[in-house]
C-alpha positions in Angstrom: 0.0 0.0 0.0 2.8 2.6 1.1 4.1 2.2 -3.0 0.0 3.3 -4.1 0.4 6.3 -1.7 3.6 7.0 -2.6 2.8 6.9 -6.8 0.0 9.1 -5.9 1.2 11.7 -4.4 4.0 11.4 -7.3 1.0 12.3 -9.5 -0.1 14.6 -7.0 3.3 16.5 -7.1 3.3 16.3 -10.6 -0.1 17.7 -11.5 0.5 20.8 -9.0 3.7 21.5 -10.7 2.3 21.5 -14.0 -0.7 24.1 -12.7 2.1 25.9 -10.8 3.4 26.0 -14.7 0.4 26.6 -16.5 -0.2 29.8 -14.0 3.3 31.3 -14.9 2.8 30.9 -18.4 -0.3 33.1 -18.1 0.7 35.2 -15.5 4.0 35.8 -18.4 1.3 36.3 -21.0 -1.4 38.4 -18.9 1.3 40.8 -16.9 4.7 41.2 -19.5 2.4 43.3 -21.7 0.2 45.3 -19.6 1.1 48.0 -17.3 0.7 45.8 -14.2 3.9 44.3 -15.0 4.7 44.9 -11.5 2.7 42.9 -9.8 4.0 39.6 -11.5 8.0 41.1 -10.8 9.3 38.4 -13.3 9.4 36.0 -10.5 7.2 33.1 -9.5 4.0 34.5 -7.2 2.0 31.9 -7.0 0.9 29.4 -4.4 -1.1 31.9 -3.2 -4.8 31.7 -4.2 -5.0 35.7 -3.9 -2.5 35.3 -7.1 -4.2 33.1 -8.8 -7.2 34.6 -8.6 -5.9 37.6 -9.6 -4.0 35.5 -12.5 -7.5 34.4 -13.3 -9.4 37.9 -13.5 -7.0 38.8 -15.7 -7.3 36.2 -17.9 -11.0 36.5 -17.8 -11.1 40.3 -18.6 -8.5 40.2 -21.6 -10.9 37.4 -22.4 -13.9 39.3 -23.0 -12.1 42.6 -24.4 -10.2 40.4 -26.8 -14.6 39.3 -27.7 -15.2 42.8 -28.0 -13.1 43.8 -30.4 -13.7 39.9 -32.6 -17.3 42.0 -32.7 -16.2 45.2 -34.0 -13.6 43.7 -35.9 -16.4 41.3 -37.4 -18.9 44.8 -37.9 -16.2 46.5 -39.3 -15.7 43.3 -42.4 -19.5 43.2 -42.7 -19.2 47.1 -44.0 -16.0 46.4 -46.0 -18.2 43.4 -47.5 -21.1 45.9 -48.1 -18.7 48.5 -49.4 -17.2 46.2 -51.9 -20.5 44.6 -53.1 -21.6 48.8 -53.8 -18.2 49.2 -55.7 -18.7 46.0 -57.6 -22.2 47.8 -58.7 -20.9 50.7 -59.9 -17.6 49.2 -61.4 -20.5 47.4 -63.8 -22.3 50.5 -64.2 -19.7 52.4 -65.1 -17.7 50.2 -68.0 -21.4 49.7 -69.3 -21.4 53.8 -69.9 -18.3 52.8 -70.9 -19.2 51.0 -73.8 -22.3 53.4 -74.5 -20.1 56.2 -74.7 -17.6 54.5 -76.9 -20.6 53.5 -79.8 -21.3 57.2 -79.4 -18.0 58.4 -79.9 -18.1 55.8 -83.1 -21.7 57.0 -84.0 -20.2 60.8 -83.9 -17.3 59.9 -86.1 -19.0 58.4 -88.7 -21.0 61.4 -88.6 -18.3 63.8 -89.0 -16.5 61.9 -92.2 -20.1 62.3 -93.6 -19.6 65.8 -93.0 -16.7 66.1 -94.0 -17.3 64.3 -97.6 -20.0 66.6 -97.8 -18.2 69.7 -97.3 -15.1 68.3 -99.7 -18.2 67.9 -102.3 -19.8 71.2 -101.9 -16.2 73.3 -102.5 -15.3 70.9 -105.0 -18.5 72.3 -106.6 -17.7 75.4 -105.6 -14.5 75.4 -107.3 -15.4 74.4 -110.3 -18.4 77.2 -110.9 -15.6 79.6 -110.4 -15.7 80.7 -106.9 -12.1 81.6 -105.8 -12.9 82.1 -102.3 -15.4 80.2 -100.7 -16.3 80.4 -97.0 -19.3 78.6 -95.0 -20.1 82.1 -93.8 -22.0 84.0 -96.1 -22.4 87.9 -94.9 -26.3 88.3 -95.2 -25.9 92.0 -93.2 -23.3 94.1 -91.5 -25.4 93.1 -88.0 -25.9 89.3 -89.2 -23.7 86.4 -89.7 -24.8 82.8 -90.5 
């Protein structure tokens, strides 16, 4: 019997070292970064349960302001989502005006080499009746131009 006491309080022993360990690993990651660094001093504080609790409502409150911010964080992707979806919208809207105003400008063009065959005809015309200097404008009145 005195060699099943003895393996369990090996266990014993072992489990309380590995919470003593557990607890400075946290108290490292709770109190290195805040500005209570102080109160963990870089040495080992625990085996108090004053420490550990105060290991523990630290843990518990970085907890819940880490879950705080995971909620704006996750608000702040939901607009980003609904931002890109509205860019998305008018990206489509705008290469379709795109390609509107691009048949216009074609439109336009063909227009103006109509124009301008027209306009090559009518001096050609022009020229040959005997006109030497012919000008779109035609003075109608000293007060009128058309």
């Amino acid at each position: 019997m005195d060699s099943a006491k003895g393996k369990k309080r090996t266990l014993e022993r072992k489990r309380r070292e590995l919470m003593h360990t557990r607890f400075d690993e946290l108290q490292a990651l709770l109190f290195s970064s805040s500005a209570g660094s102080e109160e963990a001093g870089g040495n080992r504080v625990l085996g108090r349960r004053s420490d550990k609790e105060k290991i523990l409502v630290r843990a518990s409150e970085k907890i819940q302001r880490q879950a705080r911010l995971l909620e704006e964080i996750e608000g702040m992707i939901a607009l980003t989502r609904k931002e890109l979806d509205t860019l998305k919208h008018e990206k489509l809207e705008l290469r379709n005006d795109k390609t509107y105003l691009r048949k216009e400008i074609h439109q336009l063009r063909e227009e103006n080499r109509g124009y301008r065959a027209d306009n090559l005809w009518l001096w050609q015309k022009h020229k040959k009746v005997g006109l030497r200097e012919w000008s779109p404008i035609v003075r109608v009145s000293d007060n009128f131009v058309c």
